[in-house]
ChimeraX commands (.cxc) that place a marker at each C-alpha (Angstrom):
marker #1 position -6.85,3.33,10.90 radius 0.5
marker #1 position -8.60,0.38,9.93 radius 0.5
marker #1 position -11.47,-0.18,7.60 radius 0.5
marker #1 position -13.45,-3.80,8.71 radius 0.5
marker #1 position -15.48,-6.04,6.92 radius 0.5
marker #1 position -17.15,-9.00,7.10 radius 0.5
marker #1 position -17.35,-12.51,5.55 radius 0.5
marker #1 position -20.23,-13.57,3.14 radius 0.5
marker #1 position -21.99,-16.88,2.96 radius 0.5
marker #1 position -21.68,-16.44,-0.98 radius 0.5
marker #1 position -18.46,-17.64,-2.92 radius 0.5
marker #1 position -17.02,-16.83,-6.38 radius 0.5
marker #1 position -16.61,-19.56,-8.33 radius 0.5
marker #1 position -14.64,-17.35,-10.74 radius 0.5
marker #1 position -11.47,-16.50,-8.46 radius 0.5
marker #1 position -8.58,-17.00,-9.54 radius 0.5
marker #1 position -6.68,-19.45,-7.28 radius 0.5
marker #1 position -3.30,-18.06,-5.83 radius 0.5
marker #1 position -0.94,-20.00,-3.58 radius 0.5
marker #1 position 0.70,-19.07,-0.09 radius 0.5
marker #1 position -2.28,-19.89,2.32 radius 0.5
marker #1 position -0.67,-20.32,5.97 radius 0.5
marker #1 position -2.91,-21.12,8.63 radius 0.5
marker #1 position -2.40,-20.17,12.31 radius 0.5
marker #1 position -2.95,-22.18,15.56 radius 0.5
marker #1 position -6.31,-21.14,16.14 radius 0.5
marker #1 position -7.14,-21.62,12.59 radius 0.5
marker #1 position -5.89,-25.21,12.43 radius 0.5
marker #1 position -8.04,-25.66,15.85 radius 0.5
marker #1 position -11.05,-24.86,14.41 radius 0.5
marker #1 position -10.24,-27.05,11.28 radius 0.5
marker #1 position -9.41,-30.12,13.51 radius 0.5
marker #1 position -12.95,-29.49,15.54 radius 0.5
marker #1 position -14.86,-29.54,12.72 radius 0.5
marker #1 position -13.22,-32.59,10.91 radius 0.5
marker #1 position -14.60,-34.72,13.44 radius 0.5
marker #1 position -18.22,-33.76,12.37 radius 0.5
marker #1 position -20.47,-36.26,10.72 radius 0.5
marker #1 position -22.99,-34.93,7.59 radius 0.5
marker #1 position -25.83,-34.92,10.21 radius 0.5
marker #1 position -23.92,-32.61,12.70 radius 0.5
marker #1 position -22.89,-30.11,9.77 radius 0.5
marker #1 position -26.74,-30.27,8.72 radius 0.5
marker #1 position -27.35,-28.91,12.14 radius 0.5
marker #1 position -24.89,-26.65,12.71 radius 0.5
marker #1 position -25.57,-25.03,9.39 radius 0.5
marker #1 position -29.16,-25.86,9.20 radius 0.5
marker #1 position -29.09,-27.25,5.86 radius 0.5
marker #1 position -29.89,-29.90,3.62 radius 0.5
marker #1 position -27.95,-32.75,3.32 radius 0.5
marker #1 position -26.94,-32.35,0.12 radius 0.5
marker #1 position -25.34,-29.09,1.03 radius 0.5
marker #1 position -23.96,-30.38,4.19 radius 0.5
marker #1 position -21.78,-33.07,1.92 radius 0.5
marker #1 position -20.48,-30.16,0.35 radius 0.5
marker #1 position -19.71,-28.40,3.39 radius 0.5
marker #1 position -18.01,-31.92,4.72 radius 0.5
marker #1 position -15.54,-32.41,1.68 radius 0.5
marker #1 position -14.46,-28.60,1.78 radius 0.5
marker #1 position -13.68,-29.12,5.62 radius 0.5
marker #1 position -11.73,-32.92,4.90 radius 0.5
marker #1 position -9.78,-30.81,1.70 radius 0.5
marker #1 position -8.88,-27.83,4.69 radius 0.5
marker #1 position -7.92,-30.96,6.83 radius 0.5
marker #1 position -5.72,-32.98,4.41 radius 0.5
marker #1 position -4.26,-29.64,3.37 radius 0.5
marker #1 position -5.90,-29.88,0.30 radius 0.5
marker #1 position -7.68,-26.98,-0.47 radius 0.5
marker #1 position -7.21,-24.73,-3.54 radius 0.5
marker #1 position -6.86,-20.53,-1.50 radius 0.5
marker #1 position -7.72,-17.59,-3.00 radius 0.5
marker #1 position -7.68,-13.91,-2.12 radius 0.5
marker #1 position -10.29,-13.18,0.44 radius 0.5
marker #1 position -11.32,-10.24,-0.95 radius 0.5
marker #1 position -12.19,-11.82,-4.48 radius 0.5
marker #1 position -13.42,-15.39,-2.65 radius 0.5
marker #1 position -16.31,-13.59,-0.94 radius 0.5
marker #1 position -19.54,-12.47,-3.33 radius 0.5
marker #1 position -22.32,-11.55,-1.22 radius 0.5
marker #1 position -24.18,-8.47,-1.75 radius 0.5
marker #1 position -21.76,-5.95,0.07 radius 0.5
marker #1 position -18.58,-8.03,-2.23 radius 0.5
marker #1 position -20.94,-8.06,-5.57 radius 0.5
marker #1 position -21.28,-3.94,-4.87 radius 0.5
marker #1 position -17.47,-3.17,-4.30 radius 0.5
marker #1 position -16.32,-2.55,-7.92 radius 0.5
marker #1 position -13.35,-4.82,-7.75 radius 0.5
marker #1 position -12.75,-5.18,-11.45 radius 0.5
marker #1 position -11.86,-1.41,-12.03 radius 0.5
marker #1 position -8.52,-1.26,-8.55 radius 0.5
marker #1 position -5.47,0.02,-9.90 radius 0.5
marker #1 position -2.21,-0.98,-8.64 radius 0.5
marker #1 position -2.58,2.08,-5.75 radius 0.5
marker #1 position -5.68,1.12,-5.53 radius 0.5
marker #1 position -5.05,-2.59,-4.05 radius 0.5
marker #1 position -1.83,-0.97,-1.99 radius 0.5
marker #1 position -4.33,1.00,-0.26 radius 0.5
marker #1 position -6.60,-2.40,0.33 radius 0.5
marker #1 position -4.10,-3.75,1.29 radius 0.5
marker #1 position -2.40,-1.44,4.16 radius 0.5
marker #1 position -6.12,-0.53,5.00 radius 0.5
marker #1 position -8.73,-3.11,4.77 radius 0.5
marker #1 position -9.35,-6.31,6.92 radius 0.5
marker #1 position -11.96,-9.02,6.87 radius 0.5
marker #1 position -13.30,-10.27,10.18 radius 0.5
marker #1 position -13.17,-14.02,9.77 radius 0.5
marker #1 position -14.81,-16.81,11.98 radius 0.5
marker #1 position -11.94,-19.26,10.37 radius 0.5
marker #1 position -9.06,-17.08,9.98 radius 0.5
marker #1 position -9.84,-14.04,12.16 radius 0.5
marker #1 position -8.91,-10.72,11.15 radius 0.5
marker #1 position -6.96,-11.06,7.30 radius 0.5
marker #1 position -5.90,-8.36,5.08 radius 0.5
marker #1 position -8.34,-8.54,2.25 radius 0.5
marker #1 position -6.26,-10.22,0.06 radius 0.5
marker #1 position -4.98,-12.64,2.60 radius 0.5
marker #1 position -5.23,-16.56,0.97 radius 0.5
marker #1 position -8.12,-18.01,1.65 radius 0.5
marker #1 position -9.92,-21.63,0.72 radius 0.5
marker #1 position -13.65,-22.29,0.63 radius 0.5
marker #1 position -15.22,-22.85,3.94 radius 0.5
marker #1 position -18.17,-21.94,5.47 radius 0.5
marker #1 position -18.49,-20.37,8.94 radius 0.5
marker #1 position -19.69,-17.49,10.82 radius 0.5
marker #1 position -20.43,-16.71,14.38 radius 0.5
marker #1 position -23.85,-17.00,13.93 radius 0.5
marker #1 position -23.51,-21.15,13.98 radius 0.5
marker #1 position -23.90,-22.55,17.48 radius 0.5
marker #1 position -20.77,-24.41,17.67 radius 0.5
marker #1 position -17.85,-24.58,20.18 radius 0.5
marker #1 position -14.31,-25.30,20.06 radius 0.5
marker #1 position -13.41,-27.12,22.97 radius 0.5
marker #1 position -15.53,-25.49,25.51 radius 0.5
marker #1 position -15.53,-21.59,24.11 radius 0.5
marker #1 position -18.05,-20.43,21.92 radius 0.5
marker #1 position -16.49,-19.26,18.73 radius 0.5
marker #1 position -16.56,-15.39,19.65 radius 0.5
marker #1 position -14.95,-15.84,23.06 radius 0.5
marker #1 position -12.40,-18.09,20.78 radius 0.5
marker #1 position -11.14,-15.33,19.29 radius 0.5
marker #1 position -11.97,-12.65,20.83 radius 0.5
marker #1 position -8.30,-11.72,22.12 radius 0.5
marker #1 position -6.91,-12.21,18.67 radius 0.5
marker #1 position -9.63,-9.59,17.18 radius 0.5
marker #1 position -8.62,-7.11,20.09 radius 0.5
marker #1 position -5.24,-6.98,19.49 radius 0.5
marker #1 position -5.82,-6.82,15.60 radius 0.5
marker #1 position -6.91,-3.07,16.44 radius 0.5
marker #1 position -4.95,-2.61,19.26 radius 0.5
marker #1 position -2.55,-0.34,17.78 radius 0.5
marker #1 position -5.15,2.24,15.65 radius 0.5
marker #1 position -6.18,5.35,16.57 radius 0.5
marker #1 position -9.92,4.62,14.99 radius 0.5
marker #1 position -11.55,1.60,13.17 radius 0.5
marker #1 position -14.22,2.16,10.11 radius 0.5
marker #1 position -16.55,-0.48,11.02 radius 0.5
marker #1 position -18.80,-1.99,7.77 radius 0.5
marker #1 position -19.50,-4.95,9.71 radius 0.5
marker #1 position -22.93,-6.25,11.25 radius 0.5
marker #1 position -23.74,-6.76,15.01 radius 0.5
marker #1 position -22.75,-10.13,14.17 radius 0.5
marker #1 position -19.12,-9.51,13.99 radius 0.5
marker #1 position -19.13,-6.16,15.95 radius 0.5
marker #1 position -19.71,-8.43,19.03 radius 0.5
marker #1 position -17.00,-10.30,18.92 radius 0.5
marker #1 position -14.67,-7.40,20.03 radius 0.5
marker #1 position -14.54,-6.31,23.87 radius 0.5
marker #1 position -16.47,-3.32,24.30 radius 0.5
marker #1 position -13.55,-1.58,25.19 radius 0.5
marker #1 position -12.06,-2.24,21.70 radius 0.5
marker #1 position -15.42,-1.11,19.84 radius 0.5
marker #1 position -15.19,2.41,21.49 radius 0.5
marker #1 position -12.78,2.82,18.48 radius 0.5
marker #1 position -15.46,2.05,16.07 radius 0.5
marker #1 position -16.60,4.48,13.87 radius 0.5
marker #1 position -20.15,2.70,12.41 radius 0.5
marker #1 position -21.73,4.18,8.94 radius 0.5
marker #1 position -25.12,4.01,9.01 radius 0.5
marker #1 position -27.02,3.65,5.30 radius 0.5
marker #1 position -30.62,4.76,5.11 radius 0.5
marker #1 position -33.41,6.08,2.53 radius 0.5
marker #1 position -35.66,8.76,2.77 radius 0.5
marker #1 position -38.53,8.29,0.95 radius 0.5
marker #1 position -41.68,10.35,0.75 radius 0.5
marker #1 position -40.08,11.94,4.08 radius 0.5
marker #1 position -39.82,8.30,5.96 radius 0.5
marker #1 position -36.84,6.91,6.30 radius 0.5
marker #1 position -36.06,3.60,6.04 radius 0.5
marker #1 position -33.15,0.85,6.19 radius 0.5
marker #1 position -32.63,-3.11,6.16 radius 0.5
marker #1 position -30.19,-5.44,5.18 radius 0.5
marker #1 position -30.53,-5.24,1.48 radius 0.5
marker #1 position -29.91,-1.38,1.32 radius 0.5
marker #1 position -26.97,-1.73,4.02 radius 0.5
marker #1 position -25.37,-4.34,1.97 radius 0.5
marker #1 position -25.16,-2.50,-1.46 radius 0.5
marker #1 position -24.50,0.77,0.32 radius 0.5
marker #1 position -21.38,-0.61,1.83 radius 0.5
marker #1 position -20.09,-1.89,-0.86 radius 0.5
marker #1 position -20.35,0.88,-2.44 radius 0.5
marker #1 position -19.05,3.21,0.31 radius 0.5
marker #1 position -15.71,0.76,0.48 radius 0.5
marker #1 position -14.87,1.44,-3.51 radius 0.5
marker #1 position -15.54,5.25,-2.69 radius 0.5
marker #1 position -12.94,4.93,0.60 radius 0.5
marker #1 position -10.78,2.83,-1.90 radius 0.5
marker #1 position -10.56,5.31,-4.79 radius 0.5
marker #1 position -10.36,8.73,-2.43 radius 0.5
marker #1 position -7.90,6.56,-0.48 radius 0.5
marker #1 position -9.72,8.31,2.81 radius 0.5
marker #1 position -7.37,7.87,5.77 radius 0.5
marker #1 position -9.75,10.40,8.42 radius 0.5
marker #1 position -13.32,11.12,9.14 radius 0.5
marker #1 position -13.85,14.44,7.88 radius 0.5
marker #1 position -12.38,12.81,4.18 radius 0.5
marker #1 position -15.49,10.24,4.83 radius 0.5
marker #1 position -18.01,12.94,5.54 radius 0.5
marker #1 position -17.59,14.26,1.88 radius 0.5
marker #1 position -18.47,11.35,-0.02 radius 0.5
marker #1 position -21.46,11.38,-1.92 radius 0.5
marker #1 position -22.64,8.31,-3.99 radius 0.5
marker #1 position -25.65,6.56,-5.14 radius 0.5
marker #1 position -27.59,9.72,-3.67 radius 0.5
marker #1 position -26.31,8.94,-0.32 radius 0.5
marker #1 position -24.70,12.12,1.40 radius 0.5
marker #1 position -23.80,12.52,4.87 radius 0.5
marker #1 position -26.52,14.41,7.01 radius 0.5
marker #1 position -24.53,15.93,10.09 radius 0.5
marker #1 position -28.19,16.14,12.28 radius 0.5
marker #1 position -28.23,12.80,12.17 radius 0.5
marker #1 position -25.27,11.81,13.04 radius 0.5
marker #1 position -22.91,11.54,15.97 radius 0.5
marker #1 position -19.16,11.40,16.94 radius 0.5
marker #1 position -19.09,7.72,16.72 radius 0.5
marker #1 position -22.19,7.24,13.95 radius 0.5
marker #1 position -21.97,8.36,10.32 radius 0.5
marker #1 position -25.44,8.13,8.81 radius 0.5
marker #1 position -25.76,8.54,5.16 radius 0.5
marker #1 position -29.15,9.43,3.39 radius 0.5
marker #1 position -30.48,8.87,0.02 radius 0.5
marker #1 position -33.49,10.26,-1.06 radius 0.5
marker #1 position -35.41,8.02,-3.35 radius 0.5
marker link #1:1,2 radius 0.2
marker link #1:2,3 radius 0.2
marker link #1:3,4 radius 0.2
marker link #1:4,5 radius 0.2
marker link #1:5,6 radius 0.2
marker link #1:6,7 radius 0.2
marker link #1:7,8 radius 0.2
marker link #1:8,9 radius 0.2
marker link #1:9,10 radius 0.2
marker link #1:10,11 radius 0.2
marker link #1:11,12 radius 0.2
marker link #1:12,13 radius 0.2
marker link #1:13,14 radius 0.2
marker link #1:14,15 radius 0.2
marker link #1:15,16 radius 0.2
marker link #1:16,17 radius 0.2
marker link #1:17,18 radius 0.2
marker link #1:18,19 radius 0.2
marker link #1:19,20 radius 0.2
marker link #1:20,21 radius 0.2
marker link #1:21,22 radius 0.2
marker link #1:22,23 radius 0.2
marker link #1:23,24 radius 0.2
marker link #1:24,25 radius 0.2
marker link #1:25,26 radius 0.2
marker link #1:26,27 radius 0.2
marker link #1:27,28 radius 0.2
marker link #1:28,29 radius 0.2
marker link #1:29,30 radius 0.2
marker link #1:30,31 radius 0.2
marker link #1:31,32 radius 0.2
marker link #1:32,33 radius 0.2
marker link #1:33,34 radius 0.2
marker link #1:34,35 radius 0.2
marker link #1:35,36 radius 0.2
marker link #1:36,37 radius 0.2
marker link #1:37,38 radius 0.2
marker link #1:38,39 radius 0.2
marker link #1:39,40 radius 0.2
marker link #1:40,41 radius 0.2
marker link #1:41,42 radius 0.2
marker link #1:42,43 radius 0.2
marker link #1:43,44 radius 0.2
marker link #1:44,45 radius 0.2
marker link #1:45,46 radius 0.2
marker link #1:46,47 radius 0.2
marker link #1:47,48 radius 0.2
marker link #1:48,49 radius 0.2
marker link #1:49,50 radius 0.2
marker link #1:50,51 radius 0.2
marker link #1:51,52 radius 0.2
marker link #1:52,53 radius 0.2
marker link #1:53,54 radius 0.2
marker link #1:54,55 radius 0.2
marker link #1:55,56 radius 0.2
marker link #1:56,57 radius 0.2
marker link #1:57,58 radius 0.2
marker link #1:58,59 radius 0.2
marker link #1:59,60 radius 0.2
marker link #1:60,61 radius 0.2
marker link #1:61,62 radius 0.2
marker link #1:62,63 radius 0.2
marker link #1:63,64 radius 0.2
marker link #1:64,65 radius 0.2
marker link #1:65,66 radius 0.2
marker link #1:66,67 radius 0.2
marker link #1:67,68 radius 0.2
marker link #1:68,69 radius 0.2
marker link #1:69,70 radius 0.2
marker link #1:70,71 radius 0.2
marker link #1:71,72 radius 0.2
marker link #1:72,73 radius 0.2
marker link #1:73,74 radius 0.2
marker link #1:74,75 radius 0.2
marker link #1:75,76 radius 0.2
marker link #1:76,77 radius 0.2
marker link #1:77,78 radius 0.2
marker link #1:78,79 radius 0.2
marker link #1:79,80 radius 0.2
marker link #1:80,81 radius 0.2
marker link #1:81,82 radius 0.2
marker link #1:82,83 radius 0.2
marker link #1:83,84 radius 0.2
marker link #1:84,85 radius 0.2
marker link #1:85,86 radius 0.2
marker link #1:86,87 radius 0.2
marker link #1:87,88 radius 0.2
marker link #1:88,89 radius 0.2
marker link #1:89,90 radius 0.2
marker link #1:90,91 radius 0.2
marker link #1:91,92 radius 0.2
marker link #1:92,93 radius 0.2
marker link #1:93,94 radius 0.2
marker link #1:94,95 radius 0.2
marker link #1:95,96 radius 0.2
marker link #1:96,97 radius 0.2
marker link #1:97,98 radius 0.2
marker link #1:98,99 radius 0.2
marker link #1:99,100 radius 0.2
marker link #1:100,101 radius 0.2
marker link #1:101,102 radius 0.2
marker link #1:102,103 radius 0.2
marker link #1:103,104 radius 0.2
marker link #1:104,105 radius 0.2
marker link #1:105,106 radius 0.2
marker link #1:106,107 radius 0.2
marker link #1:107,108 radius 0.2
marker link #1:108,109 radius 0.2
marker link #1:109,110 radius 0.2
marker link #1:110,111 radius 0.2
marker link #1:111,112 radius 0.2
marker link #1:112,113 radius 0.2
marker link #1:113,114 radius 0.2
marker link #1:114,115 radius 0.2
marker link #1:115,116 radius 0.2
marker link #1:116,117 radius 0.2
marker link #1:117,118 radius 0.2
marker link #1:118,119 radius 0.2
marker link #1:119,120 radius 0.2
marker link #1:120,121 radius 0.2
marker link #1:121,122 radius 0.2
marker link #1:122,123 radius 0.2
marker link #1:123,124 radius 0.2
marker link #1:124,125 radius 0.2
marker link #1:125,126 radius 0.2
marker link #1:126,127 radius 0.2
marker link #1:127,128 radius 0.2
marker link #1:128,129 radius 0.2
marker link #1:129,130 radius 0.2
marker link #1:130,131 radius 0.2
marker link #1:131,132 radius 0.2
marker link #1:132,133 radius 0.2
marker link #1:133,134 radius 0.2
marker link #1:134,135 radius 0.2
marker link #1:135,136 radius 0.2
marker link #1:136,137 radius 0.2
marker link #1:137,138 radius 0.2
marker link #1:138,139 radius 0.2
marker link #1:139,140 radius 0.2
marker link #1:140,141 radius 0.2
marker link #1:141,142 radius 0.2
marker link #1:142,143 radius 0.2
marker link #1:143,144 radius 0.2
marker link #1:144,145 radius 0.2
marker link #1:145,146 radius 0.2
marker link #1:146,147 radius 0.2
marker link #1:147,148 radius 0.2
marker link #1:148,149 radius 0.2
marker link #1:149,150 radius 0.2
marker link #1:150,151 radius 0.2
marker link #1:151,152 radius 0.2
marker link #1:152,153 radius 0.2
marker link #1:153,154 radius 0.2
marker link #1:154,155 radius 0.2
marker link #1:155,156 radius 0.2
marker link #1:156,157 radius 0.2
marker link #1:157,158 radius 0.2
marker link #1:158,159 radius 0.2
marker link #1:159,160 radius 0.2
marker link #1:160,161 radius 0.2
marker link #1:161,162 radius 0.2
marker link #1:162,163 radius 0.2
marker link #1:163,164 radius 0.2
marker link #1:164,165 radius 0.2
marker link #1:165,166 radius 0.2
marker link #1:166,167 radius 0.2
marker link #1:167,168 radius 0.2
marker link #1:168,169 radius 0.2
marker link #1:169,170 radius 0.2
marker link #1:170,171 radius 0.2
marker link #1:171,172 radius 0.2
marker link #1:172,173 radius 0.2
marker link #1:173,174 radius 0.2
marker link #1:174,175 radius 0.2
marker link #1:175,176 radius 0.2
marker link #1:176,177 radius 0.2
marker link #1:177,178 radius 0.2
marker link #1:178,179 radius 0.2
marker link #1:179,180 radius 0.2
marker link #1:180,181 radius 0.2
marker link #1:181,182 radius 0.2
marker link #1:182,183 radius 0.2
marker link #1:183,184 radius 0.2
marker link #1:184,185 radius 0.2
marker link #1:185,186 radius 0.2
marker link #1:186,187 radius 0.2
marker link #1:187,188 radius 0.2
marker link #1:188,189 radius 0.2
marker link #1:189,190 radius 0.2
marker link #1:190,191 radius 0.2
marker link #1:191,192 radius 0.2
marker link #1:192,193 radius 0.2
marker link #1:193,194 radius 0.2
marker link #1:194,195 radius 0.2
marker link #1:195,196 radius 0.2
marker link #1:196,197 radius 0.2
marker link #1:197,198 radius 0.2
marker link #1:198,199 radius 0.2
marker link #1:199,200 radius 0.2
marker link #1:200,201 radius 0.2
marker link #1:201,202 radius 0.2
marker link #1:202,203 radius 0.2
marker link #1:203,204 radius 0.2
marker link #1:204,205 radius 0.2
marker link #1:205,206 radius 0.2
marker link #1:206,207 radius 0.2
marker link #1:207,208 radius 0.2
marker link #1:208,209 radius 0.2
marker link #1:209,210 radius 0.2
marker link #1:210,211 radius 0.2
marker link #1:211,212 radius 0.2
marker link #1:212,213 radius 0.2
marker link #1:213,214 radius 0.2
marker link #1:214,215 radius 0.2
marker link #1:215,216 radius 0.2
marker link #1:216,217 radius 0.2
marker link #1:217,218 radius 0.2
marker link #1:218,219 radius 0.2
marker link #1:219,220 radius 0.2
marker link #1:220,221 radius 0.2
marker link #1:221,222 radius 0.2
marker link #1:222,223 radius 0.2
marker link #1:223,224 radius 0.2
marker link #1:224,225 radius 0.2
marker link #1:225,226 radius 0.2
marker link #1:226,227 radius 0.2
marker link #1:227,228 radius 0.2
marker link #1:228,229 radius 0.2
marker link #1:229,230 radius 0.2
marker link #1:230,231 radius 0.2
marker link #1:231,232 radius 0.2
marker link #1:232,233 radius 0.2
marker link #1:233,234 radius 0.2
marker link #1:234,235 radius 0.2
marker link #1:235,236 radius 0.2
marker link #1:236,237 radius 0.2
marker link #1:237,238 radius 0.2
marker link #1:238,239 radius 0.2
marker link #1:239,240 radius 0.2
marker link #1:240,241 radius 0.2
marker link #1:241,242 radius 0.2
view
């Protein structure tokens, strides 16, 4: 089993810095394409202002010198899904079970442990970009693959985003959670709810330290329980009522 999660455009300014980053092939790749872009390219690619797109050029020449302070993955990230997992309160079994169980999908560094080294960067697969002639999911789509090759199932938190870059033979392993609220009798979900919900879901998976489906079926937080009519072998919905 695998539990999968994704990247967030966010970063924590307050992680603590930790050494031992090593960087595969692919990885340096990518690094070497993008250290040929200019400011304007970046403010394309990105679709940002130029102020941010200097930041985003010295954090690429600092990953290309070698340069660049890492930090664990898991702590680096601070979206709304990373701002909702309650990372302050994991024990030492706590982070064992992180780390045998969870895995961020990466557009840099493609599928980690969660407390693999990171450094600041910014990239997902939503950028048009290529390296060489590939479109970043094609890139790595055979490393991602056989990241999951050997588990029976895969707890997928991610978004289509990163769901995509797997074959589709690999995501018949997935086993989605779906987050929604029922209110007034209407029920309803976007990104915002998804986000927290997950989050929250992983610290439940963390502190149960849930290794098969029917452990996931019985957790109840926030409101959210699993409704069975709902659902289906491969998609876990989970209802709150508001």
């Amino acid at each position: 089993m695998k539990i999968l999660i994704p990247t967030a455009k966010e970063l924590n300014s307050k992680a603590e810095k930790v050494s031992g980053e090593k960087l595969s092939k692919k990885t340096k790749t990518i690094i070497n394409e993008f250290s040929l872009k200019t400011i304007e390219e970046l403010k394309s690619i990105y679709k940002i202002k130029e102020d941010k797109a200097k930041e985003e050029y010295a954090r690429w020449e600092k990953l290309t010198k070698q340069d660049a302070d890492s930090y664990p993955a898991l702590e680096l990230f601070n979206g709304l899904m990373y701002r909702n997992i309650v990372r302050q309160s994991f024990n030492e079994e706590d982070r064992e079970y992180i780390s045998n169980y969870v895995f961020i999908t990466s557009a840099l560094y493609g599928v980690i442990n969660a407390y693999y080294p990171i450094s600041e960067h910014r990239l997902d697969f939503l950028q048009k970009c290529k390296i060489g002639n590939t479109s970043l999911k094609n890139f790595w789509r055979e490393d991602y693959d056989k990241a999951i090759e050997n588990d029976d199932f895969v707890i997928s938190l991610l978004s289509s985003e990163f769901e995509e870059v797997f074959s589709p033979a690999s995501r018949d392993k997935f086993i989605k959670i779906n987050f929604m609220e029922d209110k007034g009798g209407v029920l309803k979900t976007h990104s915002t709810i998804s986000k927290k919900a997950r989050g929250k879901f992983l610290t439940e998976l963390v502190k149960g330290k849930v290794t098969d489906i029917e452990q996931i079926k019985n957790i109840e937080f926030d409101n959210f329980k699993y409704i069975e009519d709902q659902s289906s072998e491969k998609l876990l919905v989970f209802i709150a009522k508001r």
